[in-house]
C-alpha positions, 0 to 999 in steps of 0.5 A: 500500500502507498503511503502517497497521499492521494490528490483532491479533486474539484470541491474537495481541493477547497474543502480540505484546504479548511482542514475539516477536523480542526474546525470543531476547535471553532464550533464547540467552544460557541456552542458551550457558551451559548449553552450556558448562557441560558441560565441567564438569558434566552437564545439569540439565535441570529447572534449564535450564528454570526458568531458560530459561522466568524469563529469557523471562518477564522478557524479555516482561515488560520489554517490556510494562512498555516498552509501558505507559509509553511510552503513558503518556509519550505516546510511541507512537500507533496508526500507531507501528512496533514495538511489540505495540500492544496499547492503541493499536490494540487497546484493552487497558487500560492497567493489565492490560498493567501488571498483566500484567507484574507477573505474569510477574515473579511467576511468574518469582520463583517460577522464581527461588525454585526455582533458588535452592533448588538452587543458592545464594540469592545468585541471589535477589539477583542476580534482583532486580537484573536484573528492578529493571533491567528494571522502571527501563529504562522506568519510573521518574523517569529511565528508563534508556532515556532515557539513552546507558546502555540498550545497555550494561545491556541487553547486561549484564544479558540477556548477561552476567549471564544467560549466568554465572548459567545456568553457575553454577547448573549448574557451582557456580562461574564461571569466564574462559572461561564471562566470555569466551565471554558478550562477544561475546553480550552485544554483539550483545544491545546492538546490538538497542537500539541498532539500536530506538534508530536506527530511533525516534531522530527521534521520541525525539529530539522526546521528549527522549531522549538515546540514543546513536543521538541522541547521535552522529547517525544515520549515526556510530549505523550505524557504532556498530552496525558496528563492534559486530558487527565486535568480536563476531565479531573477539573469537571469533576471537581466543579460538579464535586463543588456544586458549581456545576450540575452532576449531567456535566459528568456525561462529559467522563463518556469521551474518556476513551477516546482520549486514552486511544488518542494518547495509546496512538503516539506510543511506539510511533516515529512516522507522521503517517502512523500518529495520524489515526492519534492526531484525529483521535484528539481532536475528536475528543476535543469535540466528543468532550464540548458536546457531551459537556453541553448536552449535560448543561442542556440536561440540567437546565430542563430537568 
């Protein structure tokens, strides 16, 4: 069997440009904060969805900025894994992938200036960071991805940040339990770079990243991502043990499994092709997780 990924064709150059996987980074964490913002308002649909569809554009955005300037750096090839591979396998220019992540990030401000509008403009400045921050995670002199920092601002800013605007922009306020509830999201949101950073750590290492997953080695990086998914579930835990939460959030402990396939997926594995099944098995924990999570809050709230 080839390990030769194969070429898209047609709509499907443009669909895995996205990277499809990683767009329930963007989607789980509007959807949590909107969940939780029924305790203290009703739902404002219209403002759901301007925020749902600006997160995921800037989400697939990111990653077609990542595309751009990972080829331009000489960083990925044809026979490179995980990624959409739209100007190493199928030929699309350089500059319309650029070009065409700038539009999503236009059509996103647009959103941006519609949420504003009904909410506070201080969301506009907030917006600008958080898609500044996605533009510097691979562009820029010192690419935040270069850096051990890109799990911590990835689980910031596509956790934490996101999942207290879309609480905001429905509640008018932000409060513990709306800060408390977005941690453990924000973590897993985090384990998705690191489980990327695990899976290319040879070939960054070449590049003269210094990821964490670099920075520990191979095996302490696995632990790393462990002991991130034990914090996540141990944390809701300690929040329904407090009260803060109700007991349904505990549905979340059902991704469990997930979580320890995606950890068993990196052990004994040096080749990206081989920690791909782990890689996808992250980021799917990440979604299992966020929803379970308000699906238990939903629970809760009717019942």
């Amino acid at each position: 069997m080839s390990l030769q990924p194969e070429r898209d064709q047609g709509w499907r150059i443009w669909w895995q440009l996205t990277r499809p996987h990683t767009l329930t980074a963007a989607f789980v964490p509007v959807l949590l904060g909107t969940v939780l913002a029924l305790d203290y308002s009703s739902l404002n649909w219209p403002m759901f969805l301007a925020m749902l569809l600006a997160s995921i554009l800037i989400q697939a955005a990111t990653n077609m900025i990542n595309e751009y300037y990972d080829f331009v750096r000489g960083l990925d090839n044809e026979k490179s894994v995980g990624i959409g591979g739209a100007i190493v396998r199928n030929g699309v220019k350089p500059k319309t992938v650029l070009n065409l992540a700038f539009i999503l990030f236009g059509v996103a401000l647009l959103l941006g200036l519609y949420i504003c509008a009904n909410s506070s403009w201080w969301i506009a400045v907030i917006g600008l960071v958080c898609m500044a921050a996605a533009y510097f995670y691979t562009g820029g002199p010192v690419p935040i991805a270069y850096t051990p920092f890109g799990e911590i601002t990835a689980g910031f800013f596509m956790g934490f940040v996101i999942i207290l605007i879309s609480f905001y922009i429905q509640t008018g306020m932000v409060n513990a339990v709306a800060m408390l509830v977005s941690i453990p999201v924000s973590i897993l949101v985090g384990a998705i770079l690191l489980a990327n950073n695990i899976r290319d750590l040879d070939g960054d290492k070449e590049n003269g990243r210094k990821t964490i997953a670099i920075l520990l080695g191979r095996q302490k990086a696995i632990y790393l991502l462990a002991g991130m998914f034990t914090v996540s579930y141990g944390f809701v835990v300690v929040l329904v043990i407090t009260g803060t939460v109700s007991p349904w959030l505990l549905i979340s402990l059902f991704s469990i499994p997930k979580a320890v396939r995606a950890t068993k997926g990196f052990i004994g594995k040096t080749m990206p092709i081989q920690m791909m099944p782990a890689m996808k098995a992250t980021a799917q924990t990440n979604t299992i997780f966020g929803f379970l999570l308000s699906i238990g809050y939903l629970i809760g709230y009717f019942f």
